[in-house]
C-alpha positions, 0 to 999 in steps of 0.5 A: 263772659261765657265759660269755655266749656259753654255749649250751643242750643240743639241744632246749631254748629259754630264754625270759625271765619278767619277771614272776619276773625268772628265765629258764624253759627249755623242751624244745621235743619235750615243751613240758615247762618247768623253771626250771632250767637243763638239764643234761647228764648225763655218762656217769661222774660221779665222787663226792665220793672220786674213785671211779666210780659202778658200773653197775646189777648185773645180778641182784637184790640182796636188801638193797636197799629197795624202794619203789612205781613212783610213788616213784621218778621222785623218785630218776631223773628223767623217762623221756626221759633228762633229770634234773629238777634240782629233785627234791623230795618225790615227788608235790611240785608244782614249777614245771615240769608235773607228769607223771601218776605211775602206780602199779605194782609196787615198784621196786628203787633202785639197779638202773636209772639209777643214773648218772642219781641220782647226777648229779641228787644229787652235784655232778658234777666235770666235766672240761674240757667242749668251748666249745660246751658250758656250763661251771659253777663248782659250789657245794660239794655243795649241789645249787646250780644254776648261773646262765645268761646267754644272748647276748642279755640287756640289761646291767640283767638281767645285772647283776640276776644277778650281784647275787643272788650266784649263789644264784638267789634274790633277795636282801632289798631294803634300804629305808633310813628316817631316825629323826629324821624318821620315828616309831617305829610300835609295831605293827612289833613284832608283824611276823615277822622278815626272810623266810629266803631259801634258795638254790632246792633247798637243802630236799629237800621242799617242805614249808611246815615245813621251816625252824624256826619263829621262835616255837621259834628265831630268829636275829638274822641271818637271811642268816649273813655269810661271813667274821667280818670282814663281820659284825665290819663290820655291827657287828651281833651274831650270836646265837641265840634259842631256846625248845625247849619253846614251848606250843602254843596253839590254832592252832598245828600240834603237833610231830610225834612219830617213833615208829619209832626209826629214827633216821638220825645223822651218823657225823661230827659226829652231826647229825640227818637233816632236811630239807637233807640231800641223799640220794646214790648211789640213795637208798641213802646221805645227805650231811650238811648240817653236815660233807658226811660221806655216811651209810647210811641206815638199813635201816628208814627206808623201812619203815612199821612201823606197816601192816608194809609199804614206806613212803614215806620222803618222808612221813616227819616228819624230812624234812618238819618243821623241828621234830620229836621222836623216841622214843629207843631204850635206847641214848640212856638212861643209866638207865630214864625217871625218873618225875615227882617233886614235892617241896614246901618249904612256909614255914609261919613266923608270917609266912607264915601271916599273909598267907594264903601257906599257906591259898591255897598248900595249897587250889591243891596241892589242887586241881591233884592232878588236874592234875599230869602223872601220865598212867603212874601213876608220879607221886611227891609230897613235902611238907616245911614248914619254920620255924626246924624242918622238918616232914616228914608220912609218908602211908602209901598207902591210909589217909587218915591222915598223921603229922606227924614234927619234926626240929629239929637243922637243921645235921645233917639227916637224913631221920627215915624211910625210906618214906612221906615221898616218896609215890606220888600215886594210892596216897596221894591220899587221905592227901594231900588230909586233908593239905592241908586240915589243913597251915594250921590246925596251923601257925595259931599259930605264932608263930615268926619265921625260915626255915631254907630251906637245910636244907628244900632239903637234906632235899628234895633227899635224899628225892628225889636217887636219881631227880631230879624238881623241888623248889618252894619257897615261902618268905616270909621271908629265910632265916636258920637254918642252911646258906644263912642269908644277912643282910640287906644291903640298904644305901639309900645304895649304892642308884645307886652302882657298889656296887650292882651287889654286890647282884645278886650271890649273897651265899652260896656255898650257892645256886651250889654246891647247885645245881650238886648239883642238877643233876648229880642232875637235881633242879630247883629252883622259888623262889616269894617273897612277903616285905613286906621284903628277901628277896635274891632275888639269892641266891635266883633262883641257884638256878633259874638253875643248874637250869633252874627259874623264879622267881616274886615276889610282894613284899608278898602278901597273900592277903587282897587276892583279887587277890593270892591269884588271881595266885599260885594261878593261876601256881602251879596253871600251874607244878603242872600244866605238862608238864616235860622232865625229865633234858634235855641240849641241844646245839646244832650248826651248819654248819663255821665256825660255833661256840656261844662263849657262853649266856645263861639258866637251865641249867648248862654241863656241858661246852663246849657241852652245856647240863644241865637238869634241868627244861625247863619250857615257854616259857622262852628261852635265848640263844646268841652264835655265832662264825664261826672259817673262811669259811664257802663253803656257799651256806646254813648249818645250825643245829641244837638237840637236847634229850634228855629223858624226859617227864613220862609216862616216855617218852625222846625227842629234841626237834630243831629245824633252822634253815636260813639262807642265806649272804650277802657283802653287807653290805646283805643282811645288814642287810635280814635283821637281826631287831630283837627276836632283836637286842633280846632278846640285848642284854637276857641281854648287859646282865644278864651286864654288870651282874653281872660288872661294873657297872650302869653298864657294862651301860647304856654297853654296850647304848648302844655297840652300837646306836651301832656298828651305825648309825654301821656303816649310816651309814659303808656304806650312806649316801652320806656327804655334806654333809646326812649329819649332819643325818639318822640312817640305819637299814634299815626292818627295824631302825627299832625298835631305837633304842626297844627299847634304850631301854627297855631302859635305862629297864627296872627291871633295869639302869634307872639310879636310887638308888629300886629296891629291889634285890630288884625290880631282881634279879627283872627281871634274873630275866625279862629272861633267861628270858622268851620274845621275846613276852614280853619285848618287851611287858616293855621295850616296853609296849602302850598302847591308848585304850579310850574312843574305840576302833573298834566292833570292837575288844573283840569277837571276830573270825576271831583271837579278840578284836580288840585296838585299835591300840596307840599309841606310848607317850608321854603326849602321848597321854593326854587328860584325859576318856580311859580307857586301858590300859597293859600289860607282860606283867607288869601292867597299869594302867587310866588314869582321866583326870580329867575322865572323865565319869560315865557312863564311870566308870558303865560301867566301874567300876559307881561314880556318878563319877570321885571316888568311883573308888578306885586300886590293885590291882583286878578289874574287875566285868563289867557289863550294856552293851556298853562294859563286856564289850568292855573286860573281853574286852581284859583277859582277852585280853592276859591269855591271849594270850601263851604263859608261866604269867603272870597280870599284876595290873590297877591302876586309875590315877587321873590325880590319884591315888596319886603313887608308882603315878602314876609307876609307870605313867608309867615305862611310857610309854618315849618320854616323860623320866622322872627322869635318863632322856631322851625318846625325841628327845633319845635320838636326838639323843644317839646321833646325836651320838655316831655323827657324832662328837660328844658324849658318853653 
């Protein structure tokens, strides 16, 4: 830190800002401002190897880049002399004024002022200067700005500067709210995380993009603590979460495309070229932000070769978007891009034929031909329909004819044709059509009882193996014939035992050893389930898991209920006509100190860190525990995510996200940034690995004994332990919603304690809880709950956001009055509460039906009526059903009050706040956890 008696260079005046709580210096010749202090530039800085920067040459130098006149006051600073530590984009208004750039003959860097670039860009190594001048203490190559204390400043403001921890930036304030008196406010939830504070001219740019949205990767810190020490002290995870392939819904900005592959990578640890980086020795050379290696950047980095001429490299996508995609060069192929390949495995046992899976299955192939991503043409698509036989069909490109060819020896399975069964989809679309409107009435009468699943996945996976590409099976029964047969081990009186947690398990090694060959063929496997009875769907879902495929559960389907065949046509159309990442691998790196130790989600760890997917389909999140190994001395720290993919139209690229944090040794700034939904969603992937290493219970006590670590950490560091201590239970304002989300993570069907879950549904939720996106998962273990019978005139109308939902209520029963309507939603269904007294005209408007007693519940579709309150509360539905990113199409129950006990309950169970069987209240919860945090009691 600079003395007190520290003086300014000649010609400057420092003048404090109350309002930005920051001094603002000024050169009295000029009445040019600047928030930084002004340094003096020194005649020969050394760089970071100890050798002198050499004098500008005094002829041309042919290899160096030019660039126009106006680009390169970015690189030299002003014409008086001075460097403007605060150089950014060129163009980029900072808080200082803005001097008119000229435009002007190009302008060759590196033969003027190279001293000038060099002191602004590298921190110098300053000898002992003289006392009358400043002396800095300089950061480790991050371009951080020293602090000035001039004579004169009062001991408050001095003691404002030294707790901003010399990174010039003020740190998050800490507001602390006791959870026993305060109640859990549900529209917390949808707030962003804590704001990612950077010490000031960490970014290069000033772009608004350049840190990672927290839609595409969230931390559950956002300021990394120094040592492991400290964040073993706070008690609070450090992990990421991340969704590399997140939709773009209307609204949001598309990641921009890098065409030019010129791609500028660390020699060293191989990180990408982002917006912290810092460029070095005039512009010519970039300094790593992860390892501080210095690099050449690349001949043609600064060369727009789209116009042919010399760019602008402040322009470029990499230096201004935190999240970018680049087309690879062939270097980055281990083969040429591999097309789309679709290779469908169709049930067609009696029972799958029965419930109408088959007929809804074919008819929405059918009609999503158009939409399978075949841009290029290359497209290939396979169908395979298998009993106790499989049934492969040749389509020979074109005809409209196809031949229907039966291998029934399913223990040795061969393909019975060399061509024509895997087929090119423009060339054979006609063929494929006859087909799929013929597959339902061939197999009608089928009257055999028996899936051999496993040998249909093994002929899929040779027709398709030499290329890769995605296997989506439907299946509706428990397969029972030949490799991977599996036995029906459902067994009620293990239910709510220790033993059944052996039921999440796979009971065969096929699925985890087909899988691994899948991957390693870039084959990715979708599972669709539709069985009335027990299916292991525990064995099933190791399939996607392993793959980076999804699974999808439909129990009891019947497409005779429209409901039913809408849903599944509707995911299953999403899932066809979804854009996919094929043959990806993804890594993520991170500032020195930092290592990935541990990953949550449905991918295959090739090597330490390197994540094998061979189909990334979009929204689906992953988590990753990170460790800190050293004490971590940089002012902020990097993380990146690579994932190099071919796309679903033949193209190589690169998807990078980077995601800057800063670095804090204060325990109170590291609770102010705690994200409680990245926190929740790594306990939900922690509690789901618990269950199935251990037991179901030691998942619950595990989540349970991490909330209490981190409050009885707040309590012991940031509360005055004192005599009414006991009486309250602290927690930061930022996490006053973390007790609720454990809670219902506790009451969530994955890990919920009860002997009533039938463990396919408990495999199924296990399945979500690790797959799906934070705004999908939140509204999972905490649902939304709306009264639609009193709700503001606005809501259900569209608004500048699209339809205005009303304000959710917190979610206990308490709330519920016996003449309401109202709406309970998950993500994954939603129910429409009819209270008992309802009055007719409300049942009228809403259900078309003379009164509450003719009301039928169960699963229903709403029908849209000619009045107001109808439309209003139909565009709700409609909205929650569009408003998240996933393929999801949650089902809607209608609930009576007094009606069908089992979905009574159902819904009920919703409501987390409220005592359901063994599980407590939200009060008593609390009071349990404050017990254990003061010592007393026992979980």
């Amino acid at each position: 830190m600079a003395s007190s008696t520290q003086q300014l260079p000649p010609g400057w005046a420092a003048e404090w800002d109350a309002t930005n709580q920051r001094y603002l210096f000024i050169e009295t010749a000029t009445g040019r401002t600047q928030w930084e202090p002004p340094v003096h530039v020194p005649t020969a800085p050394i760089d970071d190897h100890g050798v002198s920067v050499s004098p500008p040459p005094s002829h041309h130098n042919p290899r160096r880049r030019q660039y126009a006149a106006g680009q390169t006051q970015a690189y030299y600073g002003t014409t008086d002399g001075f460097v403007d530590p605060s150089y950014g984009a060129a163009g980029v208004v900072g808080p200082q004024t803005q001097q008119p750039v000229a435009s002007g003959p190009l302008f060759t860097p590196g033969l003027a002022a190279e001293q000038q670039f060099a002191a602004q860009q590298q921190q110098p190594l300053y000898q002992a200067p003289p006392s009358h001048e400043s002396q800095y203490i300089n950061a480790p190559g991050f371009g951080q700005e020293p602090a000035y204390y001039p004579p004169s400043a009062p001991v408050n403001q001095l003691a404002d500067q030294f707790g901003q921890m010399g990174i010039g930036q003020k740190p998050l304030q800490l507001y602390t709210t006791n959870l026993l008196t305060s109640p859990p406010d549900p529209r917390e939830l949808s707030h962003p995380p804590p704001e990612i504070r950077l010490p000031p001219n960490s970014c290069i740019t000033a772009s608004p993009y350049a840190n990672a949205d927290y839609t595409y990767q969230r931390s559950t810190l956002n300021a990394i603590p120094t040592t492991s020490s400290l964040l073993n002290k706070a008690k609070i995870p450090l992990a990421l979460v991340i969704t590399p392939y997140r939709a773009v819904k209307d609204g949001d900005s598309p990641v921009p495309l890098v065409t030019d592959t010129v791609i500028a990578r660390c020699r060293r640890c191989r990180t990408y070229i982002n917006p912290y980086v810092q460029f070095i020795d005039g512009g010519n050379r970039w300094r790593c932000c992860m390892c501080n290696m210095s690099n050449e950047v690349p001949q043609l980095f600064d060369w727009d070769q789209v116009r042919n001429q010399p760019g602008d490299r402040w322009t470029r996508d990499e230096l201004n978007h935190s999240v970018v995609e680049f087309v690879a060069p062939t270097e980055y192929m281990v083969r040429p891009p591999q097309p789309a390949v679709y290779v469908i495995l169709i049930d067609v046992s009696h029972t799958a034929i029965q419930s109408g899976m088959v007929a809804t299955a074919t008819r929405t192939i059918l009609e999503s031909l158009d939409r399978i991503p075949n841009e290029d043409e290359r497209t290939k698509i396979a169908i395979i329909a298998y009993d106790t036989s499989l049934y492969f069909f040749s389509m020979p490109p074109g005809t409209t004819e196809s031949t229907m060819l039966v291998v029934s020896d399913v223990d040795d399975v061969f393909l019975p044709k060399p061509t024509d069964l895997l087929v090119n989809l423009s060339e054979a679309k006609a063929s494929l059509e006859s087909l799929l409107t013929r597959i339902n009435d061939m197999f009608q009468d089928n009257h055999t009882v028996g899936s051999a699943m496993g040998p249909a996945l093994q002929a899929g996976f040779k027709l398709m193996a030499p290329i890769g590409g995605k296997i989506i099976v439907l299946s509706a029964s428990l397969p029972n014939v030949g490799a991977g047969a599996l036995k029906n081990r459902e067994d009620p009186k293990i239910l709510g035992t220790s033993k059944e947690s052996g039921l999440l398990q796979p009971a065969s090694p096929f699925y985890k050893t087909f899988a691994i060959e899948c991957s390693r063929a870039q084959v990715s496997v979708d599972m669709f389930l539709f069985s009335s009875s027990y299916q292991d769907v525990a064995s099933l879902a190791c399939l996607p898991h392993y793959t980076s495929g999804q699974t999808f559960f439909y129990p009891a389907f019947s497409a005779s209920r429209s409901e039913d065949a809408i849903k599944f046509a509707h995911e299953f159309g999403e899932i066809l006509a979804m854009p996919i990442m094929l043959e990806a691998v993804m890594r993520v790196r991170a500032s020195k100190g930092l290592r990935m130790a541990s990953f949550h989600g449905n991918f295959f760890v090739r090597s330490t860190d390197l994540l094998a997917m061979p189909a990334v389909p979009m929204d689906q999140s992953y988590t990753i525990e990170v460790q800190i190994e050293d004490t971590i001395t940089a002012p902020f720290v990097v993380f990146q995510t690579a994932v190099l993919h071919t796309t679903c139209y033949g193209e190589r690229r690169i998807r990078v996200i980077t995601h800057a944090l800063p670095t804090t040794s204060n325990l109170s700034e590291l609770f102010a940034s705690a994200d409680q939904v990245a926190i929740a969603t790594f306990l939900a992937n922690k509690a789901v690995e618990r269950s199935i290493t251990h037991k179901l219970e030691d998942s619950r006590d595990t989540i349970m004994q991490k909330l209490v670590d981190i409050l009885m950490s707040y309590k012991s560091s940031m509360t005055a332990a004192g005599a009414g201590a006991s009486a309250q239970l602290a927690i930061s304002e930022n996490l006053k919603m973390l007790p609720l989300l454990t809670l219902g993570l506790l009451k969530n069907v994955g890990i919920r304690q009860s002997a009533q879950i039938p463990p396919d549904l408990r495999a199924y939720a296990q399945c979500l809880l690790t797959s799906l996106p934070s705004q999908l998962l939140i509204p999972y273990i905490h649902p939304n709950f709306y009264s639609l019978h009193n709700m503001p005139p606005e809501a259900g109308t569209v608004g500048e956001h699209g339809v205005i939902l009303p304000v959710p209520l917190p979610l206990t029963s308490e709330r519920l009055e016996r003449h309401g309507l109202y709406l309970i939603e998950d993500s994954q269904n939603m129910f429409l509460w009819v209270g008992r007294d309802a009055v007719p005209s409300l049942v009228e408007d809403v259900f078309n039906l003379p009164s509450y007693e003719v009301l039928r519940g169960g699963k229903t579709t709403l029908p849209v009526l000619d009045n107001d309150f109808s439309q209003r509360v139909n565009a709700i539905i409609q909205k929650i059903r569009e408003m998240r990113r996933g393929v999801y199409y949650p089902h809607l129950y209608v609930v009576k009050e007094d009606g069908e006990p089992p979905l009574r309950l159902w819904a009920l169970s919703c409501l987390i706040q409220d005592r359901a069987d063994v599980l407590p209240s939200y009060q008593q919860f609390i009071g349990q956890v404050r017990d254990k945090v003061n010592g007393a009691g026992t979980y």
